[in-house]
N, C-alpha and C positions, 0 to 999 in steps of 0.2 A: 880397500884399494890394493891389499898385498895379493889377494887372492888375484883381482884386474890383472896387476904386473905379471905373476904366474901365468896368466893364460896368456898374456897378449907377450912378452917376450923369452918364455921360457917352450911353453906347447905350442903357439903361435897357431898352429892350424887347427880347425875343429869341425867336426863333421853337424853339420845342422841341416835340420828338419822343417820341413815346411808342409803343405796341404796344395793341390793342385784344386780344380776347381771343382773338380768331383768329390773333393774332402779327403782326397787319399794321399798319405806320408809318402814323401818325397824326401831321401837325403842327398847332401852336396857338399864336397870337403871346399872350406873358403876359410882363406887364411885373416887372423882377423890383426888390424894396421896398430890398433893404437888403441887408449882409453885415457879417459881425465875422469872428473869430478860430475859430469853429465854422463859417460855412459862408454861403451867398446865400439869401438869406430872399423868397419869393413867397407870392402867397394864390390862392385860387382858390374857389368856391362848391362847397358838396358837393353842388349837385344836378347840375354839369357832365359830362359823357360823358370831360371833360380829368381830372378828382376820382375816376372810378369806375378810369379807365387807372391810375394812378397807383396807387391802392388795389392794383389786380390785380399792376401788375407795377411796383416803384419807381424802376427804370430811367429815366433821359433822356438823349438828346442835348440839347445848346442852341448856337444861334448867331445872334451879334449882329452887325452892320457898319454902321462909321460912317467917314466919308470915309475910304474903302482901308484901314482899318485892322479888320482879324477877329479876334474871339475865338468860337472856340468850345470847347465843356464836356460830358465824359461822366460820369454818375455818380449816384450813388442819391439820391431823396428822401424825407422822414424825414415825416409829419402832427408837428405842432406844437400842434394844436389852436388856439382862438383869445387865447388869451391878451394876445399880442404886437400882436393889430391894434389896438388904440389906438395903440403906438408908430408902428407901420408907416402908420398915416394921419396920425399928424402929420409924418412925413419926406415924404409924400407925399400934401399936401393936395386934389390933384384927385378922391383917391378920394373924398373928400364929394359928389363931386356926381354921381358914378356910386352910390354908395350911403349915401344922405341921412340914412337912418332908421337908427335903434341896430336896428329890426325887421330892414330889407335888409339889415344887415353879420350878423346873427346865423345866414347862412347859409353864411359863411365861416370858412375856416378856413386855420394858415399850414402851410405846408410848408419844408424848408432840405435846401439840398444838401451835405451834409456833408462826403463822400467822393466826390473827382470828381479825373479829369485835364484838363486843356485848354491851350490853344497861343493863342497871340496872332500875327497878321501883321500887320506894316503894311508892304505894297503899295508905298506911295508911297516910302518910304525906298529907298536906292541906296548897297549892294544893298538888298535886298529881304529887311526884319528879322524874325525868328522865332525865337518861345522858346517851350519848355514848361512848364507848372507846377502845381499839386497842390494839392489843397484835403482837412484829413483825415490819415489812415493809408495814402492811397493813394502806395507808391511811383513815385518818379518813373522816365518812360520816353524817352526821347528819341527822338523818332523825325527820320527825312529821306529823303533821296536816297542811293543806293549808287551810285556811280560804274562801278568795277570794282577789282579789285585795284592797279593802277600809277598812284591817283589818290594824287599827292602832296598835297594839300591846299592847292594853291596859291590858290583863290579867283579864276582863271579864268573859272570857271563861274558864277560868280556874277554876272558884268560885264554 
């Protein structure tokens, strides 16, 4: 969850990835609202080209960076409907002024990424910190570097 908090009120925007219907990567910077115990909570207008990806295929990558420090996130997202976006504008009162009118926000709708993997770097640290972690039923994967077999683990390589 500390990693969620970092992205959703510290990087808050994050450029994500989707597939168009041809298969081909498509990125979109979409600032993302909120997160709990279920998942990271964004909205998005159903008449956007980013609204119809998503519908097709509900796959994402995402990635955010804020001084040296990355998170990025693989993993499905869920329509919500709009229920939630009164909440999600009071967390985040700038949306009034992108969409003023109860008319403008009735074109929105939310989405949550429920089931995701992703990894946090921060760059600046010495060494240089990295962890993985899981949003969901999705188990956890560890990924890294392979040395070779007669790598003692001495942290060397790290230096």
């Amino acid at each position: 969850m500390h990693y969620l908090s970092i992205l959703v009120h510290e990087m808050h925007t994050s450029i994500m990835a989707t597939v168009d219907e041809q298969h081909r990567p498509v990125t979109c910077a979409i600032d993302l609202m909120d997160y709990d115990d279920q998942g990271i909570y964004f909205l998005t207008a159903k008449g956007k080209s980013f609204y119809t990806r998503l519908k097709h295929c509900p796959y994402l990558s995402l990635s955010a960076l804020q001084d040296q420090r990355c998170i990025s996130l693989q993993g499905e997202a869920r329509e919500l409907g709009n229920e939630r976006i009164p909440d999600l504008f009071a967390k985040n009162p700038y949306m009034y002024t992108i969409y003023p009118t109860e008319s403008s926000r009735e074109a929105l709708t939310v989405f949550v990424i429920e089931n995701a993997s992703g990894e946090y770097f921060d760059l600046a640290a010495r060494p240089i910190f990295r962890e993985c972690f899981t949003l969901g039923q999705v188990p956890l994967a560890k990924e890294g570097y392979w040395i070779n077999d007669r790598c003692r683990q001495c942290g060397q390589c790290l230096m």
